[in-house]
Backbone as a ProteinNet text record, in pm:
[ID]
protein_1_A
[PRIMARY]
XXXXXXXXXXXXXXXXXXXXXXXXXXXXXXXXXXXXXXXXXXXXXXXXXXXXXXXXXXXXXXXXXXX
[TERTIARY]
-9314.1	-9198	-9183	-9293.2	-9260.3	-9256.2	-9291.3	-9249	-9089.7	-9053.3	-8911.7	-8823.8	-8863.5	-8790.9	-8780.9	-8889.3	-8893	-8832.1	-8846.8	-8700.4	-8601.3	-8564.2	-8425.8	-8406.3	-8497.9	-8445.4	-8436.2	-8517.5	-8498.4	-8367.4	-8360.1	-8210.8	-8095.4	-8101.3	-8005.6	-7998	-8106.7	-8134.7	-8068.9	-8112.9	-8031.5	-7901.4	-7872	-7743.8	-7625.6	-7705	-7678.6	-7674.6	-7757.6	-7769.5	-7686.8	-7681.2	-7551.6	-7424	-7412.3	-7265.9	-7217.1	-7397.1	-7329.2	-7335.2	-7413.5	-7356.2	-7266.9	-7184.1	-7028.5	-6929.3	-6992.9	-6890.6	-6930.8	-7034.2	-7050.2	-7017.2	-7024.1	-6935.4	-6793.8	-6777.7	-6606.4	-6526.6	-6610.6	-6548.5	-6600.5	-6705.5	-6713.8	-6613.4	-6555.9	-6438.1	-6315.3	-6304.2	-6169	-6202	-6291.8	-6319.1	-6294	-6353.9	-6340.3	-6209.5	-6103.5	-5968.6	-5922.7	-5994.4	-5843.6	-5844.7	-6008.2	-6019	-5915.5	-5944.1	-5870.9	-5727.6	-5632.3	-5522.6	-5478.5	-5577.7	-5553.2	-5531.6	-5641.7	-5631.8	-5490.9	-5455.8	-5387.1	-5261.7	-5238.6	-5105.5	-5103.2	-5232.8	-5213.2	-5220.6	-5278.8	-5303.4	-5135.2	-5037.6	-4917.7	-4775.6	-4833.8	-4767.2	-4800.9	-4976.8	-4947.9	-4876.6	-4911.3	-4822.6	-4690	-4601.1	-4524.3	-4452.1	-4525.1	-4501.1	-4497	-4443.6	-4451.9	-4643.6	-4721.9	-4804.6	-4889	-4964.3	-5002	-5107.5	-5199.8	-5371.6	-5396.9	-5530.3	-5605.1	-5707.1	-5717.6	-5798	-5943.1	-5987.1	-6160.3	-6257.4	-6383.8	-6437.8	-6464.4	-6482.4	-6469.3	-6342.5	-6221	-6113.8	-6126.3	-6172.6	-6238.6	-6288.9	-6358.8	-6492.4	-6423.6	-6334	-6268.3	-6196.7	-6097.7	-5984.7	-6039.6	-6171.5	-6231.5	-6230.9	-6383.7	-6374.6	-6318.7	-6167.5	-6071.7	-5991.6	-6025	-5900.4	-5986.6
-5675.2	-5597.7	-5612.7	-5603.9	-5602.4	-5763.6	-5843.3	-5992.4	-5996.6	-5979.7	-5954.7	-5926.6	-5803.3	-5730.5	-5787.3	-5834.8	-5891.4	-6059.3	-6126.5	-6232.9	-6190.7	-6096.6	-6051.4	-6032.1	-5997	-5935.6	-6071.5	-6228.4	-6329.4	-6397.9	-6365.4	-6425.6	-6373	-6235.2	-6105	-6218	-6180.8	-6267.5	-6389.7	-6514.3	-6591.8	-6585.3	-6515	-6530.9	-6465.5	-6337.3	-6324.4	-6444.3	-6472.5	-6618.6	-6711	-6741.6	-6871	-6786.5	-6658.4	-6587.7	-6642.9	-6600.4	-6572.5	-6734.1	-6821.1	-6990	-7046.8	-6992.4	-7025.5	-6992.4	-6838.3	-6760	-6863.6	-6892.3	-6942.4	-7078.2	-7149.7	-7259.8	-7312.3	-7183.2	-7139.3	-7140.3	-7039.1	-7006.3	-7131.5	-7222.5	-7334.1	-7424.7	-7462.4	-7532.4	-7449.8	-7356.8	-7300.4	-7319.2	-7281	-7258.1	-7409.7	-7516.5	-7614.2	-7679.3	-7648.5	-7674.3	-7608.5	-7492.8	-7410.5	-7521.2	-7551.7	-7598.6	-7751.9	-7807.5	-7908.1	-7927.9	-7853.5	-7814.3	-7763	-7665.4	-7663.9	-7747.8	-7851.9	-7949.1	-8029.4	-8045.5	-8146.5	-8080.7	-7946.6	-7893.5	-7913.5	-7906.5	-7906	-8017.4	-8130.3	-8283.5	-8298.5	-8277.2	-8286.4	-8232.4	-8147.7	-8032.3	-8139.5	-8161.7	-8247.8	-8394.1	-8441	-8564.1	-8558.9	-8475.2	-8436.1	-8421.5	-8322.8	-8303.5	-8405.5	-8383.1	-8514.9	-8523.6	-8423	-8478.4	-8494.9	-8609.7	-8676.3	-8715.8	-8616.7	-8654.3	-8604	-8579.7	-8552	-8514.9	-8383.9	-8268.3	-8299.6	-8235.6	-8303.6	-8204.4	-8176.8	-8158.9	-8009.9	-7957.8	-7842.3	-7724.4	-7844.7	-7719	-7734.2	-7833.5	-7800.1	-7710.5	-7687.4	-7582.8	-7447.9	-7412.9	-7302.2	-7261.8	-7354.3	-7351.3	-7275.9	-7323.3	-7275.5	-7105.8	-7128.7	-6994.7	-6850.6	-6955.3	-6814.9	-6815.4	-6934.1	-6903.2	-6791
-7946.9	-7900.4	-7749	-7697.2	-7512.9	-7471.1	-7539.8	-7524	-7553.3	-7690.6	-7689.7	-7573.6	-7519.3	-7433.5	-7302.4	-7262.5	-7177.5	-7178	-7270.1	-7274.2	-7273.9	-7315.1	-7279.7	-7136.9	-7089.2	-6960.5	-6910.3	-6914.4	-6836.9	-6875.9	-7002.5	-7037.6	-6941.9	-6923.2	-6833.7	-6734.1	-6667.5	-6533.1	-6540.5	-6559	-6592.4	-6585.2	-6695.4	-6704.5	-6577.4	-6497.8	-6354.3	-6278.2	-6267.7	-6171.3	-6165.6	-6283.6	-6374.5	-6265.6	-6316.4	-6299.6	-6124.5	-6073.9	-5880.9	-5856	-5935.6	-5848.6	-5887.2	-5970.7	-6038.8	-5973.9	-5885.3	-5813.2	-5697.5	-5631.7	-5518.6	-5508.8	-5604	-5608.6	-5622.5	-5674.8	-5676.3	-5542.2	-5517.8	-5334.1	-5257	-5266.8	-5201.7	-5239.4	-5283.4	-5339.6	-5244	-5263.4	-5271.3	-5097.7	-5035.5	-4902.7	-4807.5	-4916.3	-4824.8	-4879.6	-4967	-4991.3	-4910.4	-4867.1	-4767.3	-4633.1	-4558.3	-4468.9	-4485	-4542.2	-4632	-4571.4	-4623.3	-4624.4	-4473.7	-4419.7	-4300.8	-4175.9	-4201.1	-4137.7	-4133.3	-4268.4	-4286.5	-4204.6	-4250.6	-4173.9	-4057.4	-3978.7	-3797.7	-3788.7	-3844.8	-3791.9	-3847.4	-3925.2	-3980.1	-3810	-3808.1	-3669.2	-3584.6	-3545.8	-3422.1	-3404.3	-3522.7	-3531.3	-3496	-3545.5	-3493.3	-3393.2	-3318.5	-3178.5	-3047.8	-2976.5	-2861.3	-2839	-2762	-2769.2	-2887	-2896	-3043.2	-3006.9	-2907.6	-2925.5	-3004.8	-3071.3	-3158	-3040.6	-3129.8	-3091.7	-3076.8	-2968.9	-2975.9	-3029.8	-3058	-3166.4	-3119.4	-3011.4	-2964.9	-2933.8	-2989.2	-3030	-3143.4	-3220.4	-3354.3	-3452.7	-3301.9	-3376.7	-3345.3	-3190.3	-3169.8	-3250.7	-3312.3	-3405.5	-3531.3	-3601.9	-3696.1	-3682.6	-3548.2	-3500.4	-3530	-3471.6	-3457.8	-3603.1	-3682.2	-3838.7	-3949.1
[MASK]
+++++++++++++++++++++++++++++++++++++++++++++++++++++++++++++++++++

């Protein structure tokens, strides 16, 4: 009986675990699509615009920063 019970509880577990790296892989996806997309819009804007440098890796990182 307490063997029983106690697989159950690793199954529980488990099956917690499964739940939060599904969620955490979820939001890793979705997180680096947003970044994704973001990019593309401002590298899209700057092209655009008269000036047409490309940003160096420290408004990069600011840009992040502050989104």
């Amino acid at each position: 009986m307490g063997g029983e019970c106690s697989k159950r509880d690793i199954w529980q577990q488990h099956l917690v675990w499964q739940g939060d790296s599904l969620f955490l892989s979820v939001s890793l996806v979705l997180s680096s699509l947003n970044i994704h997309l973001f990019f593309r819009r401002q590298y899209s804007v700057q092209s655009r615009s008269a000036d047409s440098r490309s940003p160096t890796a420290q408004e990069l990182v600011l840009r992040l920063s502050t989104w």
